[in-house]
N, CA, C and O atoms as CSV, one atom per row, in Angstrom:
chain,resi,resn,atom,element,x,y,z
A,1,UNK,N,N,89.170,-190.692,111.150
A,1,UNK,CA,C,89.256,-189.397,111.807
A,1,UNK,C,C,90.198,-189.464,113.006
A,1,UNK,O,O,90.783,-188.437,113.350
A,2,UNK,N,N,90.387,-190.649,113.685
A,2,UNK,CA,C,91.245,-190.787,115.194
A,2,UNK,C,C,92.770,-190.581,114.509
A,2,UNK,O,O,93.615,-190.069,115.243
A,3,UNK,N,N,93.090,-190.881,113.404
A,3,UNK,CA,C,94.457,-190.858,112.812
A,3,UNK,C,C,94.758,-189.606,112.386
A,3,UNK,O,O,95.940,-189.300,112.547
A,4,UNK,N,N,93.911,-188.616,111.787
A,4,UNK,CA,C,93.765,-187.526,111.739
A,4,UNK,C,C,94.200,-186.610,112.752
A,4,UNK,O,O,94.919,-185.622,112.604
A,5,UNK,N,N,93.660,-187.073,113.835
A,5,UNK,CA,C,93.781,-186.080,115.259
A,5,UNK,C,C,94.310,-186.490,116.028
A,5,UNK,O,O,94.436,-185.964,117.133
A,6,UNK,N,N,94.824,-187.647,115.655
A,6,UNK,CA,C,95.930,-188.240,116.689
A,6,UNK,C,C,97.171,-187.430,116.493
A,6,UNK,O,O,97.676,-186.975,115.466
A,7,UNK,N,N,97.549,-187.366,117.819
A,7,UNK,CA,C,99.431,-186.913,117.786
A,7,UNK,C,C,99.162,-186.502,119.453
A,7,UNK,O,O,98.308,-186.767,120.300
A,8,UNK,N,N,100.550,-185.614,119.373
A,8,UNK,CA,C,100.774,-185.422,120.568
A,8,UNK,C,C,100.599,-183.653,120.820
A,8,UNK,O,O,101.470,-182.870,121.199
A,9,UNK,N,N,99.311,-183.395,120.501
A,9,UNK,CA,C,98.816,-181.964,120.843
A,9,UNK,C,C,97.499,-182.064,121.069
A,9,UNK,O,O,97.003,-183.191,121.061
A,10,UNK,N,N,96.838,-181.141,121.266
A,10,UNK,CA,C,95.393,-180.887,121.886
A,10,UNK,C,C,94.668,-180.005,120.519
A,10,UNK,O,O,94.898,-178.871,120.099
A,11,UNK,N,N,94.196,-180.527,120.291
A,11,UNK,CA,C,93.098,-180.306,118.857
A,11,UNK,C,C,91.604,-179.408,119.762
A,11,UNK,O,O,91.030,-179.335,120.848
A,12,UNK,N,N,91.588,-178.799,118.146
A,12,UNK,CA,C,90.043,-178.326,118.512
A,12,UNK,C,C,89.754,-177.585,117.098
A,12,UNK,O,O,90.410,-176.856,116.354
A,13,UNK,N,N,88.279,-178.201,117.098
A,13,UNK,CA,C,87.671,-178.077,115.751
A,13,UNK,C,C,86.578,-176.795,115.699
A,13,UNK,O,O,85.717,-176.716,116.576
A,14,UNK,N,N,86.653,-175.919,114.751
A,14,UNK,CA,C,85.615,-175.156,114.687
A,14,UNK,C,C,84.545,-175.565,113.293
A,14,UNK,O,O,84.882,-175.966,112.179
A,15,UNK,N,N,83.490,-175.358,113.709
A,15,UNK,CA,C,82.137,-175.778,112.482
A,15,UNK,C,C,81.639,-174.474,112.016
A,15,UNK,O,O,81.202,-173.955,113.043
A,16,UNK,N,N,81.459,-173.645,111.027
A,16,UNK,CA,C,81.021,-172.878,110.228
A,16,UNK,C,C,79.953,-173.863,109.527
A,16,UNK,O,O,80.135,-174.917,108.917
A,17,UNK,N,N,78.469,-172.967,109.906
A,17,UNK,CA,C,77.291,-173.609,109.264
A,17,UNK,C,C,76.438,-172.794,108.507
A,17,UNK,O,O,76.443,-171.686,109.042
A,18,UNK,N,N,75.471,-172.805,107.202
A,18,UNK,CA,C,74.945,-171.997,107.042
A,18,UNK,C,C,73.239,-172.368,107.268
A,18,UNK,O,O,72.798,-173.474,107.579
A,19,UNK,N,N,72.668,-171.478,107.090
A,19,UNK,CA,C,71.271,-171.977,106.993
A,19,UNK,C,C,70.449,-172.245,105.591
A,19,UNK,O,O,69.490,-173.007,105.715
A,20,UNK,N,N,70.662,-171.795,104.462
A,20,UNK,CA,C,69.769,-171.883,103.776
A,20,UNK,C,C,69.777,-173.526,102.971
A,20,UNK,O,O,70.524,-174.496,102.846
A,21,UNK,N,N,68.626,-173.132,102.621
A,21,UNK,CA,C,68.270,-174.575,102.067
A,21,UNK,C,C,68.893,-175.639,101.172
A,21,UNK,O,O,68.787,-176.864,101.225
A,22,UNK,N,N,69.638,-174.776,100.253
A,22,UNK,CA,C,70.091,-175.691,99.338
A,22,UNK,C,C,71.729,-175.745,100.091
A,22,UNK,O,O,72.418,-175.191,99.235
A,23,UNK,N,N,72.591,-176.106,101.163
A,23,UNK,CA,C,73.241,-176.223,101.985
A,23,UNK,C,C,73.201,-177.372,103.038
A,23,UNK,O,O,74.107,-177.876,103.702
A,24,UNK,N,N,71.863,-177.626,102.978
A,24,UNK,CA,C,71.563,-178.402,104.088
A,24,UNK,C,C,72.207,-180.238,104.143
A,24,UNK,O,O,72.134,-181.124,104.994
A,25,UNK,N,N,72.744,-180.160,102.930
A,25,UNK,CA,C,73.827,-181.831,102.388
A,25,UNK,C,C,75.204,-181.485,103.516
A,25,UNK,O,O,75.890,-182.175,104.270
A,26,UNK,N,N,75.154,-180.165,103.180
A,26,UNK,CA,C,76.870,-179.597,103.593
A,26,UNK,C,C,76.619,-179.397,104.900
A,26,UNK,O,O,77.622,-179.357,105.612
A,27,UNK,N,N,75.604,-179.263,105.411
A,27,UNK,CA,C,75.595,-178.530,106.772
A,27,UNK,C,C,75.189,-179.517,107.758
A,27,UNK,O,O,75.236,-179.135,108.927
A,28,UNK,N,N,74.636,-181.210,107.442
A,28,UNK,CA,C,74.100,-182.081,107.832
A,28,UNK,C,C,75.898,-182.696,108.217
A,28,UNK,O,O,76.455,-182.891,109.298
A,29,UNK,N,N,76.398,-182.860,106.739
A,29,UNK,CA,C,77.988,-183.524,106.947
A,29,UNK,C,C,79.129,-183.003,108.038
A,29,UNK,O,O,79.980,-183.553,108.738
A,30,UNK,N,N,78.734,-181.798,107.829
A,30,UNK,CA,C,79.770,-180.548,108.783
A,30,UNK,C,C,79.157,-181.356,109.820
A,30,UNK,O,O,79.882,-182.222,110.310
A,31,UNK,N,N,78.494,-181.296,110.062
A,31,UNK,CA,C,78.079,-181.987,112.186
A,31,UNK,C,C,78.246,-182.690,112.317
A,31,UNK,O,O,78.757,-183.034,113.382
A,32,UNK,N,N,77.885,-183.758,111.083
A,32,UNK,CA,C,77.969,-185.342,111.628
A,32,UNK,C,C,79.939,-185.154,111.899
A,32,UNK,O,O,80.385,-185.340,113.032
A,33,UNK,N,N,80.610,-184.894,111.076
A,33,UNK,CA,C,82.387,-184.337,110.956
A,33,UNK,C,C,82.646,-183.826,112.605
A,33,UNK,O,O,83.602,-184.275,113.237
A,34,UNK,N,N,82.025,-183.193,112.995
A,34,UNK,CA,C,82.248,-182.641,114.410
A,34,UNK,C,C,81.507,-183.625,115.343
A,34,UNK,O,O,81.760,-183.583,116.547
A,35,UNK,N,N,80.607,-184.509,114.858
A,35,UNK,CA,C,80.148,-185.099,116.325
A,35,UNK,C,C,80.842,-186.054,116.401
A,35,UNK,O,O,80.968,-186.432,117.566
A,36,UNK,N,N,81.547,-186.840,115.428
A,36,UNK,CA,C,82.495,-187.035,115.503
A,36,UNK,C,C,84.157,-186.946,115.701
A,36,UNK,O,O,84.805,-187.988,115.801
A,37,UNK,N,N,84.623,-185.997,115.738
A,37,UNK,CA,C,85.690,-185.236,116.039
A,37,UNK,C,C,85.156,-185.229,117.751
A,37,UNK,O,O,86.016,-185.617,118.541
A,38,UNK,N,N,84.019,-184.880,118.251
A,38,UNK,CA,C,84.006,-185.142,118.931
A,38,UNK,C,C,84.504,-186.105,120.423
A,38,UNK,O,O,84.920,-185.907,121.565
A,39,UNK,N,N,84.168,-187.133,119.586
A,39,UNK,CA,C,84.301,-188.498,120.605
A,39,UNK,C,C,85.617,-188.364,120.179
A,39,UNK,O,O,86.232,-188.213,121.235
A,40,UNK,N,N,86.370,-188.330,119.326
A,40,UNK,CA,C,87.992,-188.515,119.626
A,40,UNK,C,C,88.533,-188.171,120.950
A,40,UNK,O,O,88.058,-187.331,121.714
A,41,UNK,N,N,89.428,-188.799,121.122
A,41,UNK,CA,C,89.907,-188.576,122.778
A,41,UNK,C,C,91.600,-188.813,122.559
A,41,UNK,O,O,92.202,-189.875,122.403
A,42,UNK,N,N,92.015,-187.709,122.597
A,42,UNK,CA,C,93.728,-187.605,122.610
A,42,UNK,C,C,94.640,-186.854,123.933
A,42,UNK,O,O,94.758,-185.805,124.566
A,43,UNK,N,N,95.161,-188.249,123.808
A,43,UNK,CA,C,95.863,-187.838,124.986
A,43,UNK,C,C,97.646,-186.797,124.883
A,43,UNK,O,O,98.663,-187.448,124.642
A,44,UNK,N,N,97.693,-186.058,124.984
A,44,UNK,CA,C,98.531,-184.830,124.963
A,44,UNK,C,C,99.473,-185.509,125.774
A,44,UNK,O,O,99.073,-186.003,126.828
A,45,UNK,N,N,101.057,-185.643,125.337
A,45,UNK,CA,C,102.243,-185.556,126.194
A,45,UNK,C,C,103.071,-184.418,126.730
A,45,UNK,O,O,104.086,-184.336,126.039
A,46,UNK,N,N,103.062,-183.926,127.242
A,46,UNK,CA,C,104.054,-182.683,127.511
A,46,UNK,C,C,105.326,-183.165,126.693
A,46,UNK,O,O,105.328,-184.392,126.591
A,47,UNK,N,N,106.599,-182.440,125.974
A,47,UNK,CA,C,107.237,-182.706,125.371
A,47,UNK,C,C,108.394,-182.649,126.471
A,47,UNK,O,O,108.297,-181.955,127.483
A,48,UNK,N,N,109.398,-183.377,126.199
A,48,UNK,CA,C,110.489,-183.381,127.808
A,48,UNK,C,C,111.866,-182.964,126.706
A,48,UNK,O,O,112.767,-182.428,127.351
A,49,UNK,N,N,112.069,-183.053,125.760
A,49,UNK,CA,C,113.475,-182.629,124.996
A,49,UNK,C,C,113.742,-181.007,125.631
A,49,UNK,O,O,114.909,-180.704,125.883
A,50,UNK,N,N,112.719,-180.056,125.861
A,50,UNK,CA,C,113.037,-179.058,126.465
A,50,UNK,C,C,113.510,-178.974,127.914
A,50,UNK,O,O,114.091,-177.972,128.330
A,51,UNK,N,N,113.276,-179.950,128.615
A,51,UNK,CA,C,113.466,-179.775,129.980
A,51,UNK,C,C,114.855,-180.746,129.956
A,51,UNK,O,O,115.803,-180.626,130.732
A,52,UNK,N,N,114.720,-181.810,128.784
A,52,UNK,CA,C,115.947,-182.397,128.978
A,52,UNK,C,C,117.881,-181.496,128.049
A,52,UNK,O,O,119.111,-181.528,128.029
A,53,UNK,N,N,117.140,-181.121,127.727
A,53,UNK,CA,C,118.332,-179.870,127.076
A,53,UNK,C,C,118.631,-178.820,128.847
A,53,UNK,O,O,119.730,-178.639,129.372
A,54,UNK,N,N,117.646,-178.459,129.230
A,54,UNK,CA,C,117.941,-177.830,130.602
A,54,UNK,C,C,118.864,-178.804,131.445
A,54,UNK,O,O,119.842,-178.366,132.052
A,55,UNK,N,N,118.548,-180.010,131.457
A,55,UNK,CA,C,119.050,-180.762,132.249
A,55,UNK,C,C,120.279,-181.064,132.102
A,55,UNK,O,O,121.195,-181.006,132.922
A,56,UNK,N,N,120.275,-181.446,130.847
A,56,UNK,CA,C,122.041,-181.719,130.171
A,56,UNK,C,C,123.252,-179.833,130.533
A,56,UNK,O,O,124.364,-179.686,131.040
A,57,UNK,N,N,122.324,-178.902,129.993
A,57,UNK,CA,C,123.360,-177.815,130.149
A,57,UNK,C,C,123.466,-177.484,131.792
A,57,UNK,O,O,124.255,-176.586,132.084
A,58,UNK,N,N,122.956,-177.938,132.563
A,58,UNK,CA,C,123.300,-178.213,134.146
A,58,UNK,C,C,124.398,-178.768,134.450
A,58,UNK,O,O,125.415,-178.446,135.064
A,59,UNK,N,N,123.889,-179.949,133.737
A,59,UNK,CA,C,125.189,-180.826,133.863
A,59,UNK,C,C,126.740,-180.818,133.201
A,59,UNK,O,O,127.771,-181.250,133.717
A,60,UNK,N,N,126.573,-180.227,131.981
A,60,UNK,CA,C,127.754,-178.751,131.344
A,60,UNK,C,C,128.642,-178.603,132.651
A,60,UNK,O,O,129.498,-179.230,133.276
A,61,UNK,N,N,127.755,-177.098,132.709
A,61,UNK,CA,C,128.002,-176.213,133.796
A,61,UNK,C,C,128.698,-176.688,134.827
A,61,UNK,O,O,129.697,-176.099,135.240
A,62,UNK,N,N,128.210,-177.900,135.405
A,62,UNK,CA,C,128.776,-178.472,136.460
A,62,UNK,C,C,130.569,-179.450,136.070
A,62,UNK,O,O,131.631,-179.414,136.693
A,63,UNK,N,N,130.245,-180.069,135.036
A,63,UNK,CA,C,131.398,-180.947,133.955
A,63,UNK,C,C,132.359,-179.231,134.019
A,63,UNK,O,O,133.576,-179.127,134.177
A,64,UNK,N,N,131.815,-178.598,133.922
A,64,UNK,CA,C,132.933,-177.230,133.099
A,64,UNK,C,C,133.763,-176.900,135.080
A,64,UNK,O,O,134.938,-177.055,135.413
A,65,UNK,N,N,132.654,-176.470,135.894
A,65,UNK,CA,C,133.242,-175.944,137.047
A,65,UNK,C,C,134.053,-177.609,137.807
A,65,UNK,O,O,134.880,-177.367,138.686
A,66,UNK,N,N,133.938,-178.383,137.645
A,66,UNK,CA,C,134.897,-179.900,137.811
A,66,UNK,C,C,136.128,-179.325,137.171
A,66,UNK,O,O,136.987,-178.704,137.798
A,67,UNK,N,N,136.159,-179.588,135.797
A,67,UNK,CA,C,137.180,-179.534,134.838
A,67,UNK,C,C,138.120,-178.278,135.458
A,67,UNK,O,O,139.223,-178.445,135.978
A,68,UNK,N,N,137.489,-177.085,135.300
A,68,UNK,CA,C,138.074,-175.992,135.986
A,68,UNK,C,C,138.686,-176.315,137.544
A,68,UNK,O,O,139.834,-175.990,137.847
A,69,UNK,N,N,138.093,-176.754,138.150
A,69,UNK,CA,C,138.992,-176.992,140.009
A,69,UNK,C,C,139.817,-177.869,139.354
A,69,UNK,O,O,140.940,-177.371,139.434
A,70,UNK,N,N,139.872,-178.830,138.793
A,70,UNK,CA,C,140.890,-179.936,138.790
A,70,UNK,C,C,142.149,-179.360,137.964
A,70,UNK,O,O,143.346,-179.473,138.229
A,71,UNK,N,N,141.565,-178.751,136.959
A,71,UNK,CA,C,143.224,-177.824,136.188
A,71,UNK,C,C,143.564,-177.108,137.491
A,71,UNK,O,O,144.668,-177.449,137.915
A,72,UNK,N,N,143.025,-176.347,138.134
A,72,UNK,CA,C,143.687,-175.489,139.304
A,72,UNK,C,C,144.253,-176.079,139.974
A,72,UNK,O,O,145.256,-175.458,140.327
A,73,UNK,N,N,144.120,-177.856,140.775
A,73,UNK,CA,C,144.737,-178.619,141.152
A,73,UNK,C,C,146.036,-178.803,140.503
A,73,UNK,O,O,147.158,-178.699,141.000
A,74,UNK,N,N,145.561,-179.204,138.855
A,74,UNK,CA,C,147.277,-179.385,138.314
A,74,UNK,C,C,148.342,-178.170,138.659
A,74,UNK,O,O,149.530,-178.328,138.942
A,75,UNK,N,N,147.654,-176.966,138.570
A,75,UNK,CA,C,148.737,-175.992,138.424
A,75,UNK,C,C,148.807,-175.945,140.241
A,75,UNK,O,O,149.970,-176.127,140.601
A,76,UNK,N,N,148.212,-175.822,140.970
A,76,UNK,CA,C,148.899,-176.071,142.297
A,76,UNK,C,C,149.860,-177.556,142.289
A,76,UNK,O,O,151.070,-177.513,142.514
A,77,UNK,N,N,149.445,-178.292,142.124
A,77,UNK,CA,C,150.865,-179.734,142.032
A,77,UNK,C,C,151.815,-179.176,141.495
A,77,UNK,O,O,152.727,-178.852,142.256
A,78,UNK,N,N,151.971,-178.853,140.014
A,78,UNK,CA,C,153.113,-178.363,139.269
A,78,UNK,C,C,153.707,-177.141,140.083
A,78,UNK,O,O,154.924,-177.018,140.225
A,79,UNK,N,N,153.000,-176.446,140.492
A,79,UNK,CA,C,153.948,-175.249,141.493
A,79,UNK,C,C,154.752,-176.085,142.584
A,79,UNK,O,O,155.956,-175.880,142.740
A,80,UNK,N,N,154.030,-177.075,143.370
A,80,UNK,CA,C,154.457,-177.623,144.455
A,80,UNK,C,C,155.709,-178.606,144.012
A,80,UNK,O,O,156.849,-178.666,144.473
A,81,UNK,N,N,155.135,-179.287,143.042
A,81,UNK,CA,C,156.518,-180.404,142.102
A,81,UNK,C,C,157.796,-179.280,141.740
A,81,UNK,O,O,158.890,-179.225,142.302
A,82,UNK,N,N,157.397,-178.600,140.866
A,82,UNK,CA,C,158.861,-177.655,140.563
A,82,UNK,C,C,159.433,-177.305,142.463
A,82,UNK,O,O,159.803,-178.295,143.094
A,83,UNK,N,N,159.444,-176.204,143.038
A,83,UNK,CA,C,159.471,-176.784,144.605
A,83,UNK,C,C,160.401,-177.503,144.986
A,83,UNK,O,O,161.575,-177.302,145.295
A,84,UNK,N,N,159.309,-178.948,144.893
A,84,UNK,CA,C,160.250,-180.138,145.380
A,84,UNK,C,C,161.672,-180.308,144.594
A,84,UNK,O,O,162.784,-180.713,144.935
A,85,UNK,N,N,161.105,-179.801,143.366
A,85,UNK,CA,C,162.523,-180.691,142.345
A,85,UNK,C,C,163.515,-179.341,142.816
A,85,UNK,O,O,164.655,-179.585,142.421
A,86,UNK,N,N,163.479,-178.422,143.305
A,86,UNK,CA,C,164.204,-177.087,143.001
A,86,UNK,C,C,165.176,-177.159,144.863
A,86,UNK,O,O,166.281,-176.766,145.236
A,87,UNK,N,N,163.895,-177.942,145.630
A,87,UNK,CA,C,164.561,-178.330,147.196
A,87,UNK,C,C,166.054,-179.434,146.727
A,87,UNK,O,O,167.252,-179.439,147.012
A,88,UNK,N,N,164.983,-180.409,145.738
A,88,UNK,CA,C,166.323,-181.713,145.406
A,88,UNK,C,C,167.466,-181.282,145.326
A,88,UNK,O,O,168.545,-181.484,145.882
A,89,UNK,N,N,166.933,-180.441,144.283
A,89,UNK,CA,C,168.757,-180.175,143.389
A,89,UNK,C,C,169.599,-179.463,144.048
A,89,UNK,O,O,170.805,-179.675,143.919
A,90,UNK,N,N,169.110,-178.469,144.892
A,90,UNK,CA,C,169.550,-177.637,146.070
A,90,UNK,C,C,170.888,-178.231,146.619
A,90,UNK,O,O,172.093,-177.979,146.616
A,91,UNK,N,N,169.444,-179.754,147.395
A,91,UNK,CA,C,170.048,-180.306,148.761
A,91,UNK,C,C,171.320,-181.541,147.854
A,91,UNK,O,O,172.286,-181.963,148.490
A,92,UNK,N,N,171.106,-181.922,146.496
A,92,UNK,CA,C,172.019,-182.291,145.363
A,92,UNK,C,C,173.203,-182.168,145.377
A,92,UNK,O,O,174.056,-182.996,145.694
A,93,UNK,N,N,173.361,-180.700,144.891
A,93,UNK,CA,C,174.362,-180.002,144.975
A,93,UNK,C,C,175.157,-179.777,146.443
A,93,UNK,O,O,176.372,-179.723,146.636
A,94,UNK,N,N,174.351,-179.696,147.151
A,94,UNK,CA,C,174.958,-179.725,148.060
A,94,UNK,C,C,175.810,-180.718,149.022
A,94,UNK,O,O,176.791,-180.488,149.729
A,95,UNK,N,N,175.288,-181.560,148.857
A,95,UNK,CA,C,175.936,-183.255,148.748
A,95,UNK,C,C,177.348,-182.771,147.863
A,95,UNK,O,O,178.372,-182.239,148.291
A,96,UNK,N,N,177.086,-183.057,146.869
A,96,UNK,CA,C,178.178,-182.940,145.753
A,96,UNK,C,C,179.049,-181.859,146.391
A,96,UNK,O,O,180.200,-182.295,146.421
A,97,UNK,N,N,178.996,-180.849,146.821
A,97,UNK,CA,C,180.110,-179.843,147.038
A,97,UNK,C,C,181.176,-180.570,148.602
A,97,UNK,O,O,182.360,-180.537,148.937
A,98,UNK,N,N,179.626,-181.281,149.277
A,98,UNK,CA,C,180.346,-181.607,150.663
A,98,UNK,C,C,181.502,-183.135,149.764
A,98,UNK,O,O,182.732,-183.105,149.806
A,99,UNK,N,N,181.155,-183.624,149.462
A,99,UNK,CA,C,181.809,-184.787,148.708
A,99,UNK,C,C,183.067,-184.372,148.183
A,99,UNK,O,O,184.154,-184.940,148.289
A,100,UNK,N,N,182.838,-183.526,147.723
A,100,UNK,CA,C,184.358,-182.863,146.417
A,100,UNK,C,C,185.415,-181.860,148.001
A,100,UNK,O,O,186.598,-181.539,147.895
A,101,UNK,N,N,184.739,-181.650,148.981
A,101,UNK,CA,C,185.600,-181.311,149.924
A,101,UNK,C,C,185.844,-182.279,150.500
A,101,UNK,O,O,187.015,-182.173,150.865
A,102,UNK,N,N,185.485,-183.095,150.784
A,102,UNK,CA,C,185.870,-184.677,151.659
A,102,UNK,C,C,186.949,-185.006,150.640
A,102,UNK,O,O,188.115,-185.084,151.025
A,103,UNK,N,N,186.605,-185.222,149.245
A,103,UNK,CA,C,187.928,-185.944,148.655
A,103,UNK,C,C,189.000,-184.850,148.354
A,103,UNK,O,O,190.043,-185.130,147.762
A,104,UNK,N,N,188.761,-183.851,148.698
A,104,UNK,CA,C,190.142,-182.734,148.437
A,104,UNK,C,C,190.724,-182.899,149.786
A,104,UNK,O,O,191.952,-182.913,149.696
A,105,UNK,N,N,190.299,-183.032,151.029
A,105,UNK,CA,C,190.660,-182.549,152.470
A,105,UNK,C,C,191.908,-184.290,152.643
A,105,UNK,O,O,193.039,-184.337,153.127
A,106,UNK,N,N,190.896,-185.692,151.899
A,106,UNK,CA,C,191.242,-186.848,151.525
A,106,UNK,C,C,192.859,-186.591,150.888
A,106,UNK,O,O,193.857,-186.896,151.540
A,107,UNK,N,N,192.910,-186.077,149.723
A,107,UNK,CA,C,193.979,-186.350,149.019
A,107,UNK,C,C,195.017,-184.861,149.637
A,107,UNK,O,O,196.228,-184.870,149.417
A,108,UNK,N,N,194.555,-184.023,150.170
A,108,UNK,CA,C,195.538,-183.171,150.746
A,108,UNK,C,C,196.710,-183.839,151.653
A,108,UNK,O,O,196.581,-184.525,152.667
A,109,UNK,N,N,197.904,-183.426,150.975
A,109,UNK,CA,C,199.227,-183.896,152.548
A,109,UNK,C,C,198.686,-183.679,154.061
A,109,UNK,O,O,197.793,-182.892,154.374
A,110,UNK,N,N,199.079,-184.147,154.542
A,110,UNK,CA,C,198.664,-183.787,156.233
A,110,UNK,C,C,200.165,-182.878,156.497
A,110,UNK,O,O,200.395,-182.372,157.595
């Protein structure tokens, strides 16, 4: 009977008895069945897969709003990198133009 009612829930037995006489085999067994059921003693776990599914989609949520700031990071760098590369080529070119007048002013007659 302990294998019966073992698990991880809270049991409870109801006894339907009758009285008359020719019953009394069935109605002697029915009790002895419950006074036994009785003494069983089960201990109930609360189940945690529900609280641990809560726990994990927390942690989602949180993985998702990370993921999200850090792309916003990339696209602030990449704004700031293009920028820089757009200052380079600028200040590049500009080199290069002062250069190509140095060697023209260079090879000009005096």
């Amino acid at each position: 009977l302990q294998e019966t009612l073992n698990g991880n829930s809270l049991s409870a037995i109801v006894v339907t008895l009758r009285t008359e006489q020719e019953n009394v085999d069935e109605t002697i067994g029915t009790l002895r069945l419950a006074q036994r059921a009785k003494t069983v003693r089960v201990v109930a776990h609360r189940n945690t897969p529900a609280s641990e599914v809560g726990r994990l989609k927390l942690s989602i949520a949180e993985m998702q709003r990370q993921l999200q700031a850090a792309n916003q990071n990339i696209v602030e760098l990449q704004t700031a990198l293009a920028a820089t590369e757009a200052r380079e080529n600028a200040q590049l070119q500009e080199m290069h133009e002062q250069a190509r007048i140095c060697h023209e002013q260079e090879d000009a007659p005096l």
